[in-house]
C-alpha positions in Angstrom: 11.6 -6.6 2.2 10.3 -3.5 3.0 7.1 -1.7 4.3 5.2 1.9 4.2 3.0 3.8 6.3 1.9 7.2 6.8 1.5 9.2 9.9 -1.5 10.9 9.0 -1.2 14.7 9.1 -4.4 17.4 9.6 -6.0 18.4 6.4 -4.8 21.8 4.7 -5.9 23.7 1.6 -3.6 24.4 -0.9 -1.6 27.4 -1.3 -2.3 29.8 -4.9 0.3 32.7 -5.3 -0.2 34.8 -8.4 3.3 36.3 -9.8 2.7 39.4 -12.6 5.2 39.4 -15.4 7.0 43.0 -15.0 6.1 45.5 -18.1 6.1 49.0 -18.9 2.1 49.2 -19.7 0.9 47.8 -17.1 -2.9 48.4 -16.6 -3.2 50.0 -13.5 -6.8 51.2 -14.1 -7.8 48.0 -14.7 -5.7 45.5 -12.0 -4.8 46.7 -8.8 -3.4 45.1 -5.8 -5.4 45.1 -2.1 -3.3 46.5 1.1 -3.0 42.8 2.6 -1.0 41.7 -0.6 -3.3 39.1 -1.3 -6.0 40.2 -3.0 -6.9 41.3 -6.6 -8.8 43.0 -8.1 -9.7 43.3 -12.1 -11.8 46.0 -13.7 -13.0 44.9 -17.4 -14.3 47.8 -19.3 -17.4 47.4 -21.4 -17.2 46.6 -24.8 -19.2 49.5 -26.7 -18.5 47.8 -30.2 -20.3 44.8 -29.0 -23.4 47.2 -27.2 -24.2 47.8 -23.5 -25.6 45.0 -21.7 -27.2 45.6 -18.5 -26.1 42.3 -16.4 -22.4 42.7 -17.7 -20.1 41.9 -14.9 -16.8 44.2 -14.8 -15.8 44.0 -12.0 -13.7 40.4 -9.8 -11.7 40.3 -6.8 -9.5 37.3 -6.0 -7.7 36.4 -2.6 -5.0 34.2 -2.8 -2.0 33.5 -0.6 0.5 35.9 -2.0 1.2 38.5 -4.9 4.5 38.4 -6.5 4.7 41.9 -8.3 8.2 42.7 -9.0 9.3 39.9 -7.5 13.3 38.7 -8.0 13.9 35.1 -7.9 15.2 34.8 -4.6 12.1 36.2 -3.4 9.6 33.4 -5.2 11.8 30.8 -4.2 12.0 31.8 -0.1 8.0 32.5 -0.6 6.6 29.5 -2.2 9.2 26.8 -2.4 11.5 26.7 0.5 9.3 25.8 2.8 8.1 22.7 0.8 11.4 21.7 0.0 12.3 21.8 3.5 9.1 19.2 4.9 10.1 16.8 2.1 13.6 16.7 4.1 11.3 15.4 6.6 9.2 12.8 5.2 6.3 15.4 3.6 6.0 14.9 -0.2 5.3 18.0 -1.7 4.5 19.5 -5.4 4.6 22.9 -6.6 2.9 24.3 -9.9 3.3 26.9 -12.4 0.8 27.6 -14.1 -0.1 31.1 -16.4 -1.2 32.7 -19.7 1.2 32.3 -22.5 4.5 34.4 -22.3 3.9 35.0 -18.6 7.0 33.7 -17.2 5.8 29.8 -16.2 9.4 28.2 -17.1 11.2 31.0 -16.2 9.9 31.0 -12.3 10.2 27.1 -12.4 13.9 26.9 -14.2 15.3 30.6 -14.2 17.4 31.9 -17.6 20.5 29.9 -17.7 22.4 33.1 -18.8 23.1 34.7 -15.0 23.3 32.7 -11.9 21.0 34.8 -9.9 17.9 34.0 -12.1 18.0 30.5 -11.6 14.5 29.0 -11.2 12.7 27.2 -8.7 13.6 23.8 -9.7 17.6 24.5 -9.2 17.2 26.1 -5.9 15.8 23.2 -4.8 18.0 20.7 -5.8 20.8 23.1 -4.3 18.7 23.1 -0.8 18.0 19.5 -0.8 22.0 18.9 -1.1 23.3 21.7 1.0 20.9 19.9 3.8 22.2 16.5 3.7 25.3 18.5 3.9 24.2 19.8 7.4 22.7 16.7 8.6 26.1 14.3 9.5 24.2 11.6 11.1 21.5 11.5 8.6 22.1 9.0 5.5 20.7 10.5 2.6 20.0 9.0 -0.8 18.4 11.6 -3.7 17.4 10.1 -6.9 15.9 12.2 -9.9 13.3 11.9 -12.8 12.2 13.8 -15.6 8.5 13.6 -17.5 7.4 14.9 -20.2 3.9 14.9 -21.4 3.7 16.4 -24.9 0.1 15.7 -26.8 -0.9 13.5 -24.5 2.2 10.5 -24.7 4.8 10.3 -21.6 8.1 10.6 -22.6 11.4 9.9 -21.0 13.2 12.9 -21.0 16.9 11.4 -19.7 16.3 8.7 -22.1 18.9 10.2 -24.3 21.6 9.0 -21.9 24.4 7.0 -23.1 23.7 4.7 -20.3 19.3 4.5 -20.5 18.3 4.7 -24.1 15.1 4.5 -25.9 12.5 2.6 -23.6 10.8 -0.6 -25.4 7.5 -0.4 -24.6 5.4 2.6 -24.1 5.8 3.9 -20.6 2.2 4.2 -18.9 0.7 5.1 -15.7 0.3 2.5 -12.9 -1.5 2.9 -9.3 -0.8 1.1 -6.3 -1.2 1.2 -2.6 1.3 3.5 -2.1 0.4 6.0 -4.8 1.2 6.4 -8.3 4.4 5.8 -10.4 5.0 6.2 -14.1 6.6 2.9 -15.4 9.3 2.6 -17.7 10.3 6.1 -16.6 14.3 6.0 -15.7 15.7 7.4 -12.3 18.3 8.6 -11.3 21.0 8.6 -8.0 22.4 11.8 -7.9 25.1 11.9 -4.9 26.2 15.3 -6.0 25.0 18.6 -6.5 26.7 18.9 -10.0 25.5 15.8 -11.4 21.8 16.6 -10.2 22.0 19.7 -11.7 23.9 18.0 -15.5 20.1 15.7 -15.7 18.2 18.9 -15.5 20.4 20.7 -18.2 20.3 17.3 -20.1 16.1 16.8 -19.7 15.7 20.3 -20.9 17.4 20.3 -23.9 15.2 17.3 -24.8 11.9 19.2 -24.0 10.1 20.4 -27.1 9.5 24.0 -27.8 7.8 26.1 -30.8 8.1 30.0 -31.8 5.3 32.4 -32.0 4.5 35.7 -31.5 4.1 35.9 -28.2 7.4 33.4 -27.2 10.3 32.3 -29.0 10.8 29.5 -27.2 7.3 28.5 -25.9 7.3 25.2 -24.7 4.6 22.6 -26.0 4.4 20.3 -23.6 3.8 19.7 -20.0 7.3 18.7 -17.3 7.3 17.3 -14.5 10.8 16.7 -12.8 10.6 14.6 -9.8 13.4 14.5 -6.9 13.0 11.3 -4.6 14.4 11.6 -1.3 15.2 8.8 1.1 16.2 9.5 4.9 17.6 7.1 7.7 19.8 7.7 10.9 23.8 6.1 10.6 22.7 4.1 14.0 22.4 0.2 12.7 19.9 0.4 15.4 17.5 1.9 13.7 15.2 0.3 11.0 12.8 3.4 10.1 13.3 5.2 6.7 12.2 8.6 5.8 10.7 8.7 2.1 9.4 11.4 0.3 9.4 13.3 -3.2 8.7 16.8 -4.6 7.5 17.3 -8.1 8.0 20.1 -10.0 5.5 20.7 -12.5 6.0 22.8 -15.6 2.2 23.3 -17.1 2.1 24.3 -20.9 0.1 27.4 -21.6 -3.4 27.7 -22.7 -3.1 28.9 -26.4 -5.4 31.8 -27.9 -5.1 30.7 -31.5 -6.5 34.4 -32.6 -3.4 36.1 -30.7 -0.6 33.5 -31.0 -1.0 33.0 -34.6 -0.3 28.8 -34.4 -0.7 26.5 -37.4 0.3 23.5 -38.7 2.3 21.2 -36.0 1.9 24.4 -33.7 -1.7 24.3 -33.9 -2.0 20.8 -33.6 0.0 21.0 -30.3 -2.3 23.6 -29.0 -4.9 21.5 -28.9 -3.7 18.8 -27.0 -2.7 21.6 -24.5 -5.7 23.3 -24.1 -7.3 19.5 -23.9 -5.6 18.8 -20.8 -5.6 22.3 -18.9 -9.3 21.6 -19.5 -9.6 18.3 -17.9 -7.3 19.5 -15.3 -9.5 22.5 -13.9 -12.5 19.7 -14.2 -10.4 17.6 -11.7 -9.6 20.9 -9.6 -13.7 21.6 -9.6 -14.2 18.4 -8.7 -12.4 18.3 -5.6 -13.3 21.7 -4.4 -17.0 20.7 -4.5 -17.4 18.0 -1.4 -20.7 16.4 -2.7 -18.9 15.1 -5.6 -18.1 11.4 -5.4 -16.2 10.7 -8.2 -13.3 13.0 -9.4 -11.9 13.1 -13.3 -8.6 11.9 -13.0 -8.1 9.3 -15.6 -9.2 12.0 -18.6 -5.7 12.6 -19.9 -2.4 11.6 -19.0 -1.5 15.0 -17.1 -4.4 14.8 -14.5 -3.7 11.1 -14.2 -0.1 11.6 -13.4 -1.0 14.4 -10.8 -3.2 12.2 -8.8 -0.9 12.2 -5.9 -0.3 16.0 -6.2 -4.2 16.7 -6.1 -5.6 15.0 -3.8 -3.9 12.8 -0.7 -0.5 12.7 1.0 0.8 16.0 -0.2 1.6 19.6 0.8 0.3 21.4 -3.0 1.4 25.0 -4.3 0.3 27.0 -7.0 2.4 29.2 -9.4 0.2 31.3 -11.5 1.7 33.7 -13.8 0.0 36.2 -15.9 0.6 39.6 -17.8 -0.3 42.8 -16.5 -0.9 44.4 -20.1 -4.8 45.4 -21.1 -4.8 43.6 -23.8 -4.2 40.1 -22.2 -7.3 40.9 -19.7 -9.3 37.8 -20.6 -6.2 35.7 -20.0 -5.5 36.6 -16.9 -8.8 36.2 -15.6 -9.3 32.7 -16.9 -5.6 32.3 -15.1 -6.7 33.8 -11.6 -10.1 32.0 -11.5 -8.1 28.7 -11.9 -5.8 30.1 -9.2 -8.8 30.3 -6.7 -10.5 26.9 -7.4 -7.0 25.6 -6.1 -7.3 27.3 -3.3 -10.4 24.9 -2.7 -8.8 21.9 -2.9 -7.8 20.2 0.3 -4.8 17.7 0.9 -3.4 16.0 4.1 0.2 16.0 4.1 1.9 12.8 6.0 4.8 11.4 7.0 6.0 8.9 5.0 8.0 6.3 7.0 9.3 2.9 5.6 10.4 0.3 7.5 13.1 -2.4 6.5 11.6 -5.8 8.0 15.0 -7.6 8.1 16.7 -4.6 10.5 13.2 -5.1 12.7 13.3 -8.5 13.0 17.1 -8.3 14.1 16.5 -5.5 16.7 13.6 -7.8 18.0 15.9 -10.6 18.5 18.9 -8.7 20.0 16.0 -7.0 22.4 14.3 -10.6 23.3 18.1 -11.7 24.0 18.6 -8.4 26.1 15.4 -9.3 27.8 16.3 -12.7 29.2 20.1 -12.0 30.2 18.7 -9.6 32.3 16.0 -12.1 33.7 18.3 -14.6 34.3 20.5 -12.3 35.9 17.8 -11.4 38.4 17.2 -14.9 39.4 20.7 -15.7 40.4 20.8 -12.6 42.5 17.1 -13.6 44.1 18.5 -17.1 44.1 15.1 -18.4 42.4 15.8 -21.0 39.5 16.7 -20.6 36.3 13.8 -20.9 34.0 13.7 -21.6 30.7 12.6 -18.8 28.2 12.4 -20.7 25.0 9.3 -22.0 23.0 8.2 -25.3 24.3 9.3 -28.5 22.3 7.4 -31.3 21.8 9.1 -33.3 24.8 8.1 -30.9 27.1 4.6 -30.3 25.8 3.8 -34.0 26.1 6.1 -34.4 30.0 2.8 -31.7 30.8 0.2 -33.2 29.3 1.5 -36.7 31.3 1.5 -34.3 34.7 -2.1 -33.1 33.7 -3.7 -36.3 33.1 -2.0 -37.7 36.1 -3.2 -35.1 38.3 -6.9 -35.6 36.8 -6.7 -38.9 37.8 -5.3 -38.2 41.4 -2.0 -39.4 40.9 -0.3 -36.5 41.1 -0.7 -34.4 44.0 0.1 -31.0 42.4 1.9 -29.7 39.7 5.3 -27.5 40.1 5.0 -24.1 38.1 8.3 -22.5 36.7 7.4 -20.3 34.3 4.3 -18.4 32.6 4.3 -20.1 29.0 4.4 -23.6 31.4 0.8 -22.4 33.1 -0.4 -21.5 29.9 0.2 -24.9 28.1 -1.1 -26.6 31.5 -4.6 -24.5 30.8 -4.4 -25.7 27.0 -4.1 -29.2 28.2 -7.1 -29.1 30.4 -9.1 -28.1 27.5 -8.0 -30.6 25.0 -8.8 -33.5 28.3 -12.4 -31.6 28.3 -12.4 -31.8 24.6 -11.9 -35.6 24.3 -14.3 -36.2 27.2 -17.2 -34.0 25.4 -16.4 -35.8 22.1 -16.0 -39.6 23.8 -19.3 -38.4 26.1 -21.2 -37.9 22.8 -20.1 -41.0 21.2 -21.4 -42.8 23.8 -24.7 -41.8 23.7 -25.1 -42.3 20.1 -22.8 -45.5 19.4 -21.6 -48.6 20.7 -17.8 -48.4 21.6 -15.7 -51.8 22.5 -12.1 -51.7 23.9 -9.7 -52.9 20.9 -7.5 -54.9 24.1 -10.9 -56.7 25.0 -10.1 -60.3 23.6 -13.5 -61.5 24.0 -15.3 -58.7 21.6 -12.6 -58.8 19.4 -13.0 -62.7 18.9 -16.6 -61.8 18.4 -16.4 -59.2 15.8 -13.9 -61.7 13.9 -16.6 -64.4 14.1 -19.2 -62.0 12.3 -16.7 -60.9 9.7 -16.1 -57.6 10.4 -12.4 -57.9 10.7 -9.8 -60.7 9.7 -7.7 -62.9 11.7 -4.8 -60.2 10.7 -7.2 -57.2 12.0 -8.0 -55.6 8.3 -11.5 -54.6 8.4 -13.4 -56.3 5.9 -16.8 -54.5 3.9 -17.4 -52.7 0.8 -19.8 -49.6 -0.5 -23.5 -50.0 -0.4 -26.4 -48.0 -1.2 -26.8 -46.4 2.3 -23.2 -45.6 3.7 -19.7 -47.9 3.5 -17.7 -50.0 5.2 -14.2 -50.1 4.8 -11.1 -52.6 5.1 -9.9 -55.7 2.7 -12.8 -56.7 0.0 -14.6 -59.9 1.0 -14.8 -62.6 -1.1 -18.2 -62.1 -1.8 -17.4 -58.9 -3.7 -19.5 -58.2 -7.0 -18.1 -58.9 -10.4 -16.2 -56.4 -11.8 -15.6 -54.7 -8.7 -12.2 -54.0 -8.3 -10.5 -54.9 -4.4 -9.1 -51.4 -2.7 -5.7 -52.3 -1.9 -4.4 -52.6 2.3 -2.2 -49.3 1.8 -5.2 -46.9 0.1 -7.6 -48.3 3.0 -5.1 -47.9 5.8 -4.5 -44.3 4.9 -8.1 -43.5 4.3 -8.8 -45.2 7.8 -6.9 -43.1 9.9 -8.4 -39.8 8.1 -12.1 -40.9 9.4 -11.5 -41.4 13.5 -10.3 -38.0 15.6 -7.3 -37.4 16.6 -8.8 -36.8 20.5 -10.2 -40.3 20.5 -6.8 -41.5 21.6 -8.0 -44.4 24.3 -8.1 -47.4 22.6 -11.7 -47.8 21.9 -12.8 -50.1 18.7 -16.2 -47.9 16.9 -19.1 -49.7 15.2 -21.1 -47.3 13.4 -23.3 -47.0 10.5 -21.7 -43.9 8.4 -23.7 -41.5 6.6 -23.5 -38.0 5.2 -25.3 -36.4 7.6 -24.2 -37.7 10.6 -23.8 -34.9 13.1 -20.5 -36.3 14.1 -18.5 -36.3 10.7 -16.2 -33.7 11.0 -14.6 -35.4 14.2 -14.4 -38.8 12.3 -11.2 -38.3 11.1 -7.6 -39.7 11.3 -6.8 -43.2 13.6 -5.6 -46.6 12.2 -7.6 -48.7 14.9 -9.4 -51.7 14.3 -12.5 -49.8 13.6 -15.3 -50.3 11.2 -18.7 -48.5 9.9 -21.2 -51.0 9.7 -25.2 -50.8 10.1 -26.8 -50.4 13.4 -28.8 -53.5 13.3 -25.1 -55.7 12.9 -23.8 -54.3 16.5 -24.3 -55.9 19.3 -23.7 -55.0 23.2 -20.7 -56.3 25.0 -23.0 -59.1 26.6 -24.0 -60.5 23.4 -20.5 -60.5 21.8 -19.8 -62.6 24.9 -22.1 -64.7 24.3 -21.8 -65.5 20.5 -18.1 -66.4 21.5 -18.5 -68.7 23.6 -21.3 -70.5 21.7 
C-alpha cells in the first residue's frame, strides 16, 4: 500500500515556440522575424479580387518564447525539451506538443526521419536522456515504463497491442479520472530497463500509427499520438520510504486539413473531419483556461482534450511545438497556427513534485526509530541511576492497579500516588474524570429516582414480596401501554402472549443500565422514551427493574412491609 502527494510548486504559463519549415520561397515580405527572436510578425496583402474593404486587418504580431528558423534537431531538442525531460528526473511531470499546419514538420520535430541518426526527433532524445541519467545517478533506483496512444476519429487505440506478449484488448479502452489524475484504461505499459528496448516499442507503435497520402504529405498521419514514458525514482538506502514519480507525454497532434488544398476524399475526407473536430474542441479548452472568469472548462468534448486534462491544466510543466510553412500561399494556415500558439501562452499550470510513499517501509522506519528511542532512554536512566520505566502501552492490569490507586486516594486511603512515567499521569487524569463521570451520573439519578443497595437484605425481601423479582432474582413484568418492565413473564401474562425466555432478557438487561453505575445499586424506575436519562441506561445484569413511580417505595417503607 502506497500513497501520493504533491509538493505544490508556483504557478507558470506555458511555453509556445514556433519552428518554420525551411523552403526556398519563403515570404519574406510578408513574415519576418523581431530582433529579440521571439516575435512575429505577418503581413496579409489585400485581396483585390475580393474588393477593398476599409477595416481589413493586414497586419499581426505574435510573441512567443522562441523562433526555430533553420533550426537542426539538436537545437529543438536542447531548446524545448531538455529541460522538461530533465524536471521529470526529478519528480515534475511534464508534456510537450507539436502542433502545425499540414506538411509543416509536426512528426518530424517529435520523431525525426529514421534514415540518419542526427535527425532523430524529440521523442528519441528523450528516451536516450532519461537512460543516460539513471546511468549517472548510482544511488538512485530507477524504474521507466512506456506507453503508446493513439487517437484516430475519435476511438483510443493500443498502439503496442500488436505484441506477441499484449494482444487485442477485450473491451474498449476508455478514459477514467481519479484523485491522482487521469489514466487511460486497458492501455498496456511497458518496463523498459534498456535503452534499446525503449527505443524497439517506439519503432513498433509507429508502424502501427495510421497514415494517408495527399498532396501536400505522403505519409500524413491521421490521427493524434501520444507516447507516454513513466518514471519512478527512490534512493538504494532501505531507509528510505519516499518515491519520486512522474511522466512526460509526448503528443503528436494531427493537422488541421484544408479540404480545398489537400484534395481529401473518401476515407481521407472522413478522417479529416474527425481531426479538425478535435483541434476544434481543443483550442475551446485552451480559450477556456486562458480566460479566468470561466468556471467551467470543455474537457470532456472529445477524447483528445479529455486525455490531455493533466497536460492542460494542473500538475504539469506544458510546451508547445508549433510548426508552420513559410511559403505565401499557406498564409491563412499559419496564422490560424500562431494564434493557437499564443492562446497557449495564456494558459497557466503549477508544476509539483510528485512524491509517493510506501506505507509498509514507513511503518517499519517508525518502529526501528521508537525502538532507537527507548534504548537510548533506558540507557540514560542507568547512567542517572533513576528507574527503569516502562515505555509500552498500558495493559489492562495496569490500567485497573491505577484506577484502584485513584479511588483509594479519593477516599483517603492512600496518601499519594508514585509517578514513573508520563502515559502513567495521563491515565491517572483519565481516571479522575471517569470517578467525576460516575458521580455526575449517580448525582442525577438520585435526584430523579429511588436507588436501593442490591446487598441490602431487607429491601431486597421487600421488593420480592411485591413481585418485582423472584426468589431466584429474575425480574418479573411485562410491556404495557406506557413503558415496560422486564425479567421472567408472570403468571398472569395475557393469552396468547408469548414468555421472553431468561437468556434474551438477561442480555437485553445489561444493554439498559451504564457501564459507570458500577456500585451495586438496585434501580426502580418507570421507563419511557423520553426520559432524559436514556442514553446512559445501558448495559448491567443487576437486579434491577423499570416499574411505575407510584409502585416504589422509600427504604423506610420497604422496611416496614417486611416486617409486617
Amino acid at each position: 500500500m502506497s500513497s501520493t502527494k504533491c509538493i505544490m510548486g508556483t504557478r507558470k504559463k506555458a511555453r509556445a515556440f514556433v519552428r518554420v519549415r525551411p523552403t526556398d520561397d519563403f515570404a519574406h515580405e510578408m513574415i519576418r522575424y523581431g530582433d529579440d527572436n521571439r516575435t512575429i510578425n505577418i503581413h496579409l496583402r489585400k485581396d483585390t479580387q475580393r474588393g477593398m474593404v476599409a477595416n481589413q486587418q493586414t497586419d499581426w504580431s505574435f510573441k512567443l518564447d522562441g523562433i526555430l528558423h533553420n533550426a537542426s534537431q539538436d537545437v529543438v531538442y536542447e531548446t524545448v525539451a531538455k529541460d522538461v525531460v530533465s524536471q521529470a528526473l526529478s519528480g515534475y511531470n511534464g508534456t510537450i506538443i507539436c502542433y502545425g499546419q499540414m506538411g509543416a514538420g509536426k512528426t518530424y520535430t517529435m520523431t525525426g526521419a529514421t534514415d540518419t541518426y542526427k535527425h532523430r526527433g524529440i521523442l528519441p532524445r528523450a528516451l536516450q536522456q532519461v537512460f543516460r541519467t539513471i546511468r549517472e545517478r548510482p544511488t538512485q533506483a530507477i524504474t521507466v515504463r512506456v506507453s503508446y496512444l493513439e487517437i484516430y476519429n475519435d476511438s483510443l487505440f493500443d498502439l503496442l497491442s500488436t505484441l506477441p506478449y499484449v494482444g487485442p484488448s477485450v473491451t474498449p479502452m476508455t478514459i477514467v479520472e481519479n484523485p491522482q489524475g487521469v489514466f487511460i484504461k486497458g492501455l498496456s505499459v511497458h518496463l523498459t530497463s534498456q535503452e534499446e528496448d525503449a527505443y524497439s516499442l517506439l519503432f513498433e507503435g509507429e508502424s502501427n500509427r495510421i497514415t494517408a497520402s495527399h498532396t501536400m504529405n505522403k505519409n500524413s498521419s491521421r490521427s493524434h499520438s501520444i507516447f507516454t514514458i513513466y518514471v519512478e525514482a527512490q534512493s538504494r538506502t532501505l531507509s528510505e520510504a519516499k518515491h519520486i514519480t512522474s511522466k512526460i507525454n509526448l503528443v503528436d497532434l494531427a493537422s488541421s486539413d484544408t479540404w480545398g488544398k489537400s484534395g481529401s476524399e473518401g476515407r481521407v475526407l472522413k478522417e479529416a473531419t474527425y481531426i479538425n473536430k478535435s483541434l476544434s474542441f481543443l483550442e475551446q479548452a485552451i480559450i477556456a483556461l486562458g480566460d479566468q472568469k470561466r468556471d467551467h472548462i470543455p474537457f470532456r468534448q472529445c477524447k483528445l482534450t479529455h486525455a490531455l486534462k493533466d497536460s492542460l491544466v494542473g500538475n504539469c510543466t506544458m510546451v508547445l511545438v508549433t510548426s508552420i510553412y513559410g511559403e505565401a500561399a499557406w498564409l491563412e494556415e499559419t496564422l490560424s497556427s500562431l494564434r493557437f500558439a499564443s492562446r497557449m501562452k495564456l494558459v497557466t499550470t503549477e508544476p509539483a513534485i510528485n512524491e509517493k510513499y510506501d506505507a509498509e517501509r514507513v511503518v517499519k522506519d517508525l518502529e526501528n526509530k521508537l525502538a532507537l528511542l527507548k534504548h537510548e532512554l533506558a540507557t540514560r536512566n542507568r547512567l542517572a541511576n533513576r528507574p527503569l520505566v516502562n515505555y509500552e502501552p498500558l495493559d489492562e492490569i495496569r490500567i485497573a492497579e491505577i484506577s484502584s490507586q485513584v479511588r483509594r486516594y479519593l477516599e483517603r486511603t492512600l496518601d499519594e500516588i508514585d509517578i514513573l512515567s508520563l502515559r502513567q499521569i495521563r491515565e491517572v487524569f483519565n481516571q479522575f474524570r471517569v470517578v467525576l463521570s460516575q458521580q455526575e451520573v449517580e448525582s442525577t439519578l438520585r435526584r430523579k429516582y429511588i436507588l436501593v443497595d442490591k446487598n441490602d437484605s431487607v429491601a431486597i425481601s421487600a421488593v420480592q414480596k411485591a413481585g418485582l423479582i423472584d426468589a431466584e432474582g429474575h425480574l418479573v413484568g411485562k410491556p404495557d401501554r406506557q413503558g415496560f418492565g422486564l425479567g421472567v413473564a408472570s403468571s398472569s401474562t395475557k393469552p396468547g402472549e408469548k414468555p421472553e425466555s431468561k437468556k434474551t432478557l438477561k442480555e437485553l438487561f445489561r444493554r439498559l443500565l451504564p457501564r459507570l453505575l458500577k456500585g451495586g445499586l438496585l434501580v426502580l424506575i418507570k421507563w419511557t422514551k423520553t426520559s432524559p436519562l436514556s442514553p446512559h441506561l445501558h448495559g448491567l445484569g443487576w437486579y434491577s427493574a423499570l416499574w411505575p413511580r407510584h409502585m416504589v417505595k422509600t427504604r423506610a417503607e420497604w422496611a416496614g412491609a417486611s416486617g409486617a
